[in-house]
C-alpha positions as a Markdown table, in Angstrom:
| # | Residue | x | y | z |
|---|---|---|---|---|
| 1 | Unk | -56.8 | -59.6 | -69.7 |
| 2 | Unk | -56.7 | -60.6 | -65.7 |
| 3 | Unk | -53.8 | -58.2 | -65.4 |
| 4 | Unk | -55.7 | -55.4 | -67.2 |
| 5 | Unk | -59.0 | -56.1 | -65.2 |
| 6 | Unk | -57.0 | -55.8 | -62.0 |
| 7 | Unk | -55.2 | -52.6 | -62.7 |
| 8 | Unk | -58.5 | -51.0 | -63.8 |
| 9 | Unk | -60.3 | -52.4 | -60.5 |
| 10 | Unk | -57.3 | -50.6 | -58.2 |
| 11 | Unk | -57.6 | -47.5 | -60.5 |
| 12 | Unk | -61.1 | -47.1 | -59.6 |
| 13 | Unk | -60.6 | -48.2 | -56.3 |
| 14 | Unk | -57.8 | -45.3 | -56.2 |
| 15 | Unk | -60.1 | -42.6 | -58.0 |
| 16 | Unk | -63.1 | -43.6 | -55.4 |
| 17 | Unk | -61.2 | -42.8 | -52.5 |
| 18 | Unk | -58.9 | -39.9 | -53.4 |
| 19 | Unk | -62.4 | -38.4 | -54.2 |
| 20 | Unk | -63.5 | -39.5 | -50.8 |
| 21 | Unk | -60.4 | -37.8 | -49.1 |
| 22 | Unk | -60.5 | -35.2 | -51.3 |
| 23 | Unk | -64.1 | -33.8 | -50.3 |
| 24 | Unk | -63.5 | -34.4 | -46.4 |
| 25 | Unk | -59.9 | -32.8 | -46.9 |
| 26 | Unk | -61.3 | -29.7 | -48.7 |
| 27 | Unk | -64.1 | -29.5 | -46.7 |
| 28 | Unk | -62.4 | -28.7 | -43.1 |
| 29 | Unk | -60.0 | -26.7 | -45.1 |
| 30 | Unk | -62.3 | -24.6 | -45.9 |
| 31 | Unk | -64.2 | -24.8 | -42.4 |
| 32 | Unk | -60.8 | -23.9 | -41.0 |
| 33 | Unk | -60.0 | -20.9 | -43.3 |
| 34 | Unk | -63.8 | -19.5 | -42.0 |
| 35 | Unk | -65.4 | -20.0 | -45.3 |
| 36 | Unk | -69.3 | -19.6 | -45.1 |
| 37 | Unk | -71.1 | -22.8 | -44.8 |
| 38 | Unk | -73.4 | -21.9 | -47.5 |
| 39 | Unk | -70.1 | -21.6 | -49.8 |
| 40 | Unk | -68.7 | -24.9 | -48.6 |
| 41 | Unk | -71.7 | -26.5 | -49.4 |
| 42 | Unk | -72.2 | -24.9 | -52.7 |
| 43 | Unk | -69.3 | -24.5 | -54.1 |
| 44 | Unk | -66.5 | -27.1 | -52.3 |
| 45 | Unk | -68.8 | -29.9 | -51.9 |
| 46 | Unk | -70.2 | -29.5 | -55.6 |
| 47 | Unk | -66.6 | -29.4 | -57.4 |
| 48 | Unk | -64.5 | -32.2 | -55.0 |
| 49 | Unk | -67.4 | -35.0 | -54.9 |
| 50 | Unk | -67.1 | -34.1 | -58.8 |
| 51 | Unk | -63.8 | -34.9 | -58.4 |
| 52 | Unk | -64.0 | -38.7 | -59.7 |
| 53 | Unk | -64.9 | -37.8 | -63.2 |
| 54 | Unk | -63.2 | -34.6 | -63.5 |
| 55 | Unk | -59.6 | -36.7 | -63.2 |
| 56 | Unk | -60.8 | -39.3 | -65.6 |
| 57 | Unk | -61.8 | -37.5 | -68.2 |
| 58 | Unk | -59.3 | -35.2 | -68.1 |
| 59 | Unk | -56.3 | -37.7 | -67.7 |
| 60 | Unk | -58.3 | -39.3 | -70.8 |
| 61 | Unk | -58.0 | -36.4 | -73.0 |
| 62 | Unk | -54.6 | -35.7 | -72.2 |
| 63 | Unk | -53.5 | -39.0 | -73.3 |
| 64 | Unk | -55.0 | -38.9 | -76.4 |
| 65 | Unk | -58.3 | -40.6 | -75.5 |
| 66 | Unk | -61.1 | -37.9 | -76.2 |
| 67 | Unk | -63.4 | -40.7 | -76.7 |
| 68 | Unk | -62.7 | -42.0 | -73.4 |
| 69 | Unk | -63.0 | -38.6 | -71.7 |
| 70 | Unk | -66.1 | -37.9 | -73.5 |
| 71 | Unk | -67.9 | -40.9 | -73.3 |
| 72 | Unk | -67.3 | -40.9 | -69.7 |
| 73 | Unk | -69.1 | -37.5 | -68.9 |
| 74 | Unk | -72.5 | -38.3 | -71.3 |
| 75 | Unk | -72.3 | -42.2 | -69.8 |
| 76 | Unk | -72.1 | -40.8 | -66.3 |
| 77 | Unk | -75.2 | -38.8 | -67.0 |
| 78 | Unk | -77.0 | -41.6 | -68.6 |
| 79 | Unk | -76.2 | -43.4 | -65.5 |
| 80 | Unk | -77.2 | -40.7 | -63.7 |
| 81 | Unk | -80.6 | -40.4 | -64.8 |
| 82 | Unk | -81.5 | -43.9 | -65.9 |
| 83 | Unk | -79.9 | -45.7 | -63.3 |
| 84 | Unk | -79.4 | -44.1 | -60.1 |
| 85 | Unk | -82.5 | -41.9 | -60.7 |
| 86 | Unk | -84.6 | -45.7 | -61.0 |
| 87 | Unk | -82.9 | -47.6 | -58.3 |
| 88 | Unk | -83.2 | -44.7 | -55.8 |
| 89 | Unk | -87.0 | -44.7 | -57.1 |
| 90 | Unk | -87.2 | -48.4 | -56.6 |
| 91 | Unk | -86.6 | -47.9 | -53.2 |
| 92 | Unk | -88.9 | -44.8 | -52.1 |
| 93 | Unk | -91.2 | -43.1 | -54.8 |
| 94 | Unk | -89.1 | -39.8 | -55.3 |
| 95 | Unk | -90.7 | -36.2 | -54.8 |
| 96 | Unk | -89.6 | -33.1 | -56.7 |
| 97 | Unk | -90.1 | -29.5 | -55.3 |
| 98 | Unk | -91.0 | -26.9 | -57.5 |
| 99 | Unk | -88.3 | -25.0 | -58.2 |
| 100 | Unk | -85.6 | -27.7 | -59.1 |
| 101 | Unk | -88.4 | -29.1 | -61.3 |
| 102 | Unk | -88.3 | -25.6 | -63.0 |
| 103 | Unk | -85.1 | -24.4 | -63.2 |
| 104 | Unk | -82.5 | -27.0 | -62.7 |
| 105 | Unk | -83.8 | -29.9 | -64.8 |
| 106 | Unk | -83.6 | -26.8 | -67.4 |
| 107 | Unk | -80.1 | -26.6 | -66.5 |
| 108 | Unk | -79.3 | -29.9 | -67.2 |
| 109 | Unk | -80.9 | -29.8 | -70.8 |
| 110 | Unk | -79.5 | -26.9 | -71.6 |
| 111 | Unk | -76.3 | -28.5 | -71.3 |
| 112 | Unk | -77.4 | -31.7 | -72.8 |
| 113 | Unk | -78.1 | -29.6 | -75.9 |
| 114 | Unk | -75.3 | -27.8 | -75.9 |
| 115 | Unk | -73.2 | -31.4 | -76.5 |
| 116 | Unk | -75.3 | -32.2 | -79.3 |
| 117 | Unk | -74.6 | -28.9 | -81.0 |
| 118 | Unk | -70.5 | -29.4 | -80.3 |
| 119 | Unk | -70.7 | -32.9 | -81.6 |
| 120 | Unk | -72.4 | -32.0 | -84.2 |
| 121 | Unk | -70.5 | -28.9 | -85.8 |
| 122 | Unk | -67.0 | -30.4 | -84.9 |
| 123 | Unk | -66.0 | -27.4 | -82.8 |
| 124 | Unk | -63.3 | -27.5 | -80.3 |
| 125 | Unk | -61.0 | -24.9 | -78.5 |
| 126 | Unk | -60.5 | -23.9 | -75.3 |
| 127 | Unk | -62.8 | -20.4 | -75.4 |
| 128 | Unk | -65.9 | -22.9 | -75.5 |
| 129 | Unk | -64.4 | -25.0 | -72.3 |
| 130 | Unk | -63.8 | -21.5 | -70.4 |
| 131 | Unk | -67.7 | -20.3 | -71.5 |
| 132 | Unk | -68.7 | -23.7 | -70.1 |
| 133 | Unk | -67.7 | -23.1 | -66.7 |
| 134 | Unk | -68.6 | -19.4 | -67.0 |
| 135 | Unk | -71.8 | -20.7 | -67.6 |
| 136 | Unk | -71.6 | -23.2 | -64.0 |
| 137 | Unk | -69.9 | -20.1 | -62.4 |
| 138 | Unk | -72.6 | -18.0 | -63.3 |
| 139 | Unk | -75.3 | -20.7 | -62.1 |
| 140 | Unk | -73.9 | -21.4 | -59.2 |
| 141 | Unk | -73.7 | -17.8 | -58.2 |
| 142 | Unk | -77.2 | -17.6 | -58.9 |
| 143 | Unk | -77.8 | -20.6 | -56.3 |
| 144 | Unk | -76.3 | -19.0 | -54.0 |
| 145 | Unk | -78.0 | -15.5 | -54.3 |
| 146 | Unk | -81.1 | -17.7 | -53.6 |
| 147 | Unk | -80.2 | -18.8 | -50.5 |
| 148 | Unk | -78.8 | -15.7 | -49.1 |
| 149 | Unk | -82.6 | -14.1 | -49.9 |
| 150 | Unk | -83.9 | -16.0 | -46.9 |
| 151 | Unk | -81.4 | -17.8 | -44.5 |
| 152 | Unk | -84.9 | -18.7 | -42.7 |
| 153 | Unk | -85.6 | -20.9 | -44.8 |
| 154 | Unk | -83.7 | -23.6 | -47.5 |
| 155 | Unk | -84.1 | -22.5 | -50.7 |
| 156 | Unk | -84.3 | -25.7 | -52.9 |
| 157 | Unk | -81.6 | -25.7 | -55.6 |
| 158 | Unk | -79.6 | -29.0 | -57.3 |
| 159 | Unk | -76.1 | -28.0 | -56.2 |
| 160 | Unk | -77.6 | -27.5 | -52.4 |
| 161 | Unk | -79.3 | -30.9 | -52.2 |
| 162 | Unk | -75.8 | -32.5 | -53.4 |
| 163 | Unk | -74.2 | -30.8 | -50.4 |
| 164 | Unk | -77.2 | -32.1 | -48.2 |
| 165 | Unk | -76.5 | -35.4 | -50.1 |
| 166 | Unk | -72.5 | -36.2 | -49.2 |
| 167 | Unk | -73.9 | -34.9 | -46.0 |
| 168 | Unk | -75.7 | -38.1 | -45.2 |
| 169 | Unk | -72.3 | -40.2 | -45.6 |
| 170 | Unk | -70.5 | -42.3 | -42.4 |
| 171 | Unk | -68.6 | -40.6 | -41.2 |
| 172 | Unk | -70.0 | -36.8 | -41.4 |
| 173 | Unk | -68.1 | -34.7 | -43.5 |
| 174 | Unk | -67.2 | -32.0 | -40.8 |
| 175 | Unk | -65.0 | -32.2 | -38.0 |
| 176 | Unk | -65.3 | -31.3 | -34.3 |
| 177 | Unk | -61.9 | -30.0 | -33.8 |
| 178 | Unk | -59.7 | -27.1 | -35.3 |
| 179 | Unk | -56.7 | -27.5 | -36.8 |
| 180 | Unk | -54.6 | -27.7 | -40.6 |
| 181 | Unk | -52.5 | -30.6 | -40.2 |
| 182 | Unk | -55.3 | -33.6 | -41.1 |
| 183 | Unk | -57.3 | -31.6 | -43.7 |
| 184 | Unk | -54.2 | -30.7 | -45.4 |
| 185 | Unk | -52.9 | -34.7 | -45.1 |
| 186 | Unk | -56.4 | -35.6 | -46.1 |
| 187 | Unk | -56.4 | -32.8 | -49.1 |
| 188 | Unk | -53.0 | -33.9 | -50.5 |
| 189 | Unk | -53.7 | -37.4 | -50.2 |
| 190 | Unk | -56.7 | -37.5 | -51.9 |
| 191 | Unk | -55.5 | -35.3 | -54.6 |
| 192 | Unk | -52.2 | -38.3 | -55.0 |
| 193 | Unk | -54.9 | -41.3 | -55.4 |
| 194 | Unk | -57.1 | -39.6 | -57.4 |
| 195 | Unk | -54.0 | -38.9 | -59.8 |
| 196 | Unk | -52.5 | -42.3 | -59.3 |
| 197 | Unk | -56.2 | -43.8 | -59.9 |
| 198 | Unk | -57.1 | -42.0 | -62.9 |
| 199 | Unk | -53.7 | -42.5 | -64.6 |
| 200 | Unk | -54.2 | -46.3 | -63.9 |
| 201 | Unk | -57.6 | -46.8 | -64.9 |
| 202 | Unk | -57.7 | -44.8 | -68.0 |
| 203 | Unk | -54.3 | -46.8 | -68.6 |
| 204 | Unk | -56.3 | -50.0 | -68.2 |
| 205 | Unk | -59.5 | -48.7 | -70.4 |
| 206 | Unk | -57.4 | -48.1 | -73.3 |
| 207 | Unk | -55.9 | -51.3 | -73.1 |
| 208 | Unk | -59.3 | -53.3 | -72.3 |
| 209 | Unk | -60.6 | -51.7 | -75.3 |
| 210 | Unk | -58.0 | -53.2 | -77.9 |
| 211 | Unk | -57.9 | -56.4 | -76.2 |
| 212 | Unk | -62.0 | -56.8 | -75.8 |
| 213 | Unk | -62.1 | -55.4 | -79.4 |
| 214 | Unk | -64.5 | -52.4 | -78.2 |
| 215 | Unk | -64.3 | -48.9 | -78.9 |
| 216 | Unk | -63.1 | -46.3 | -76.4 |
| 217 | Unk | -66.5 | -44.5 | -76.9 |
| 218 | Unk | -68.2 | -47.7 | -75.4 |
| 219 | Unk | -65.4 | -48.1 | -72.5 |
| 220 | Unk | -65.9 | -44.5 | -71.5 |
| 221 | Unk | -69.5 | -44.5 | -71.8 |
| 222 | Unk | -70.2 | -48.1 | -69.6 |
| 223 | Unk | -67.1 | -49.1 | -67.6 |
| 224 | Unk | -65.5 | -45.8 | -66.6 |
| 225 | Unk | -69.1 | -44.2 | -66.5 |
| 226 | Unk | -70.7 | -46.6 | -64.1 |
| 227 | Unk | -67.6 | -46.7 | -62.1 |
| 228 | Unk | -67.3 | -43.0 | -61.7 |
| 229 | Unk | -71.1 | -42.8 | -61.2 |
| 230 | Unk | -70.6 | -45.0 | -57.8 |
| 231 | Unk | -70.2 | -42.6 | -55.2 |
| 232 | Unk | -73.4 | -40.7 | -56.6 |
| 233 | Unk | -75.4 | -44.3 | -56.8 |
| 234 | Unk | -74.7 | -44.5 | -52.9 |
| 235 | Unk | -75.7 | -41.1 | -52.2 |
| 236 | Unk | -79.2 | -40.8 | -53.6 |
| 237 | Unk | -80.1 | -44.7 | -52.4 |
| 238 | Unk | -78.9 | -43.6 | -49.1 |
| 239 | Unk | -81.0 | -40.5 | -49.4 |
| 240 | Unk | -84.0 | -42.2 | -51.0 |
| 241 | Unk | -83.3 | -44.9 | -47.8 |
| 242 | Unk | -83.7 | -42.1 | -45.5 |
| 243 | Unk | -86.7 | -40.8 | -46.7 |
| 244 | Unk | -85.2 | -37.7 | -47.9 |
| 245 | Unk | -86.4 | -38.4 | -51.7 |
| 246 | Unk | -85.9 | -34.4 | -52.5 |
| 247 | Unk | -82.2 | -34.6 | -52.0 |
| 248 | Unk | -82.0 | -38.1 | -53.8 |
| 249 | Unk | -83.4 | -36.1 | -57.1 |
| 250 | Unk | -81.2 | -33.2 | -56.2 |
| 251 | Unk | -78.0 | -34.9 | -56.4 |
| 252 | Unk | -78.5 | -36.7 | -59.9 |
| 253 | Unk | -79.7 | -33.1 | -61.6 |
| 254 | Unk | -77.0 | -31.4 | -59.7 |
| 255 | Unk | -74.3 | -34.0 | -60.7 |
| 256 | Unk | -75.2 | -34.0 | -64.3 |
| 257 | Unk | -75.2 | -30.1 | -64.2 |
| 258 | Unk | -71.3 | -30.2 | -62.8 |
| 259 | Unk | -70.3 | -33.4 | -65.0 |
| 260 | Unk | -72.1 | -31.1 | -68.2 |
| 261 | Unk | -70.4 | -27.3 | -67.4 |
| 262 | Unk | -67.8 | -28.5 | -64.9 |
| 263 | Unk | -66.2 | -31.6 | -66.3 |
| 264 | Unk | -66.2 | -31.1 | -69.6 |
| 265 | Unk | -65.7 | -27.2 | -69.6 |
| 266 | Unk | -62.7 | -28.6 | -67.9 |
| 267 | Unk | -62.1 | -30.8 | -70.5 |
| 268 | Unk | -62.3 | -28.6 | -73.2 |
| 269 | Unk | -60.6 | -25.8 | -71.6 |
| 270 | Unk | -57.2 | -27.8 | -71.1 |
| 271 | Unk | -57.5 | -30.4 | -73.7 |
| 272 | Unk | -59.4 | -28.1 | -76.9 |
| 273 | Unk | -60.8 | -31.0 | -79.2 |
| 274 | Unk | -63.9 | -31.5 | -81.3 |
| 275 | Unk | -66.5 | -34.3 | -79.5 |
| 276 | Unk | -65.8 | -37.7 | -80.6 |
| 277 | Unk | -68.4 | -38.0 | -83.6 |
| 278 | Unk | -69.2 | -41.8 | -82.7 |
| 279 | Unk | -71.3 | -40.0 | -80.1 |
| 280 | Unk | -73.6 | -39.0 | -82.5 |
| 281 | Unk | -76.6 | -39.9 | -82.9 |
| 282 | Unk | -77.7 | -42.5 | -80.3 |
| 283 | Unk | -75.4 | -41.9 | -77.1 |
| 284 | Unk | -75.5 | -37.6 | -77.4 |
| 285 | Unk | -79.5 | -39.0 | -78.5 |
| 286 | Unk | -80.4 | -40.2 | -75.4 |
| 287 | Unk | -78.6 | -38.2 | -73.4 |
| 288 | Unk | -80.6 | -35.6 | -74.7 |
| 289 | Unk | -84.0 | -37.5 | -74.5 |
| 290 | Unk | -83.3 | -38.5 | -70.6 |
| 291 | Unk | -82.8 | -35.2 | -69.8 |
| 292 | Unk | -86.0 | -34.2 | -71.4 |
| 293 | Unk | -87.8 | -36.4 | -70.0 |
| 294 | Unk | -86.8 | -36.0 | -66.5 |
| 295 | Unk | -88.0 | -32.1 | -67.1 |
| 296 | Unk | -91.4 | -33.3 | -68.5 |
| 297 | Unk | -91.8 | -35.6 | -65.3 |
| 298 | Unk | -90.4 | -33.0 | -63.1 |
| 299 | Unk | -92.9 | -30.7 | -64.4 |
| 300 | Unk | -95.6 | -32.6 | -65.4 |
| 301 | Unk | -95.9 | -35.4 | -62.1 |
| 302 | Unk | -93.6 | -33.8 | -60.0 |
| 303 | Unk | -92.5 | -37.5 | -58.6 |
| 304 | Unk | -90.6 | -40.4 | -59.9 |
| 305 | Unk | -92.7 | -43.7 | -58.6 |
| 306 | Unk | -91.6 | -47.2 | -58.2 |
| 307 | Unk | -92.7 | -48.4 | -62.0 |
| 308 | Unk | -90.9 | -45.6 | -63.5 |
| 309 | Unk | -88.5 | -45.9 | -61.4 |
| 310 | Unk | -88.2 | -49.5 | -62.6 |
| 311 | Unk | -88.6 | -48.7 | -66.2 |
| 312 | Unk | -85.5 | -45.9 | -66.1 |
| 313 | Unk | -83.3 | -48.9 | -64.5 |
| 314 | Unk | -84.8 | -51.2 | -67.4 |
| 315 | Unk | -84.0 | -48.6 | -70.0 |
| 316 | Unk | -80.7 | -48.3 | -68.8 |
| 317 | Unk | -80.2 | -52.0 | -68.6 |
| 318 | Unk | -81.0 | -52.0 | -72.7 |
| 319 | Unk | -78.9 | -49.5 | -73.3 |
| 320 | Unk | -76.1 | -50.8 | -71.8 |
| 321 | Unk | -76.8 | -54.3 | -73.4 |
| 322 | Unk | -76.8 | -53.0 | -77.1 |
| 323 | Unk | -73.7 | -50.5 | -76.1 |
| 324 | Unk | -71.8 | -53.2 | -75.7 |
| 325 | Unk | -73.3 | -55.7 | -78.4 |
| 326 | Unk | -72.8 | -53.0 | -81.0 |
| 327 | Unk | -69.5 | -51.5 | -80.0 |
């Protein structure tokens, strides 16, 4: 058990920073190759600090752990909303603009639904992965034709406030200089210890669950969720920290959007497989009912105070309690 518990703490450890890497790496490749800033932001930033969840789920279903893989992306979300969402609330009472409240929130429930309606019919093949991202692509683009309206002004939008969040990291993302030679060494060598990492920790999660006696649903939905979910937990606290509560709420709707379309179109895509059914009701349930929520708050108060905040982190503490009670 000590063995297995230390492999799956230098997996994570390894899929934590080769995400790190990666997003610095592909960021000042891209600065280098004279991408636009407003596509490095939208697009490079959004897909590499997605990077964490993207290799565990996929390394997941490719070794024959779909539950694992699964649980992983709706846990992350849960975590996402119930617990990062509260604890960045818990430090500064978060504001929503308009427009995320409207559209992205949407976004996200769409998506939410959309996993509820796979789970539920059993389908599974690799056209639904590729209309998944289809779908992201198509939002994304959207995004972007926003911004490009009026360069004047920032046009609020989930995938730009995640950009504006990573921003906020030591050290800054960009570099002062010009040059290949450390964005490709940083590129390649995140992209090594994110596939060392992921191999190792899903390794480690399969075994944890037969020797712990829990399912792989539960280890994908707690362990490997929160421990994916890190880099996101540190970005909207730091945010919320900094005052900048807008961004905070930005980066949990916009992470749940890529982890929804992105990860598991992914998913689908390369590993074509019906959802796990053990999903169903309660963890596809309040997945569903979290994102729901957060649009009728978003739409309704248009801020997430300290007592909500407090009773999303409470809810999430439940949750994670009777996971692992009744797994």
């Amino acid at each position: 058990m000590i063995l297995t518990l230390l492999t799956l703490a230098i997996g994570l450890a390894g899929l934590l920073a080769g995400g790190e890497l990666l997003v610095r790496g592909a960021v000042r490749l891209a600065e280098s190759a004279g991408v636009s800033p407003l596509i490095v932001g939208l697009v490079i930033v959004g897909f590499a600090t997605s990077a964490p969840e993207l290799v565990a789920s996929l390394q997941a279903a490719l070794a024959g752990s779909p539950a694992i893989a699964w649980g992983n992306i709706a846990g992350s979300n849960i975590a996402n909303t119930l617990l990062i969402l509260g604890s960045a609330a818990l430090m500064t009472p978060i504001v929503i603009r308009a427009d995320i409240a409207s559209r992205d929130t949407g976004v996200a429930l769409a998506g939410s639904a959309a996993l509820v309606l796979l789970a539920w019919s059993g389908w599974g093949a690799t056209w639904i992965g590729l209309a998944m991202l289809a779908a992201l692509i198509a939002y994304i683009a959207r995004c972007y034709q926003e911004e490009l309206r009026d360069r004047s002004v920032s046009v609020p939008n989930a995938p730009y406030e995640r950009a504006e969040a990573a921003e906020m990291k030591e050290p800054p993302l960009h570099a002062s200089g010009k040059g290949w030679t450390i964005p490709v060494l940083l590129t390649l060598g995140g992209l090594a210890l994110l596939v060392v990492g992921g191999r190792f920790m899903v390794d480690a999660a399969i075994e944890l669950a037969r020797i712990a006696g829990l399912s792989e649903t539960a280890i994908g939905l707690s362990v490997i969720a929160i421990g994916t979910s890190m880099p996101e937990l540190v970005t909207s606290v730091m945010a919320a920290r900094k005052g900048e509560t807008e961004v905070a709420f930005g980066n949990v709707v916009g992470s749940n959007i890529y982890n929804l379309l992105g990860i598991g179109g992914v998913t689908m895509a390369i590993a074509p497989a019906p959802l796990p059914a053990g999903l169903l009701p309660w963890d596809l349930g309040l997945l569903t009912l979290s994102a729901a929520g957060l649009l009728f708050v978003a739409l309704r108060w248009r801020r997430v105070g300290r007592s909500l905040g407090g009773a999303l982190v409470l809810a999430y503490t439940v949750y994670l309690t009777w996971l692992l009670v009744t797994a």
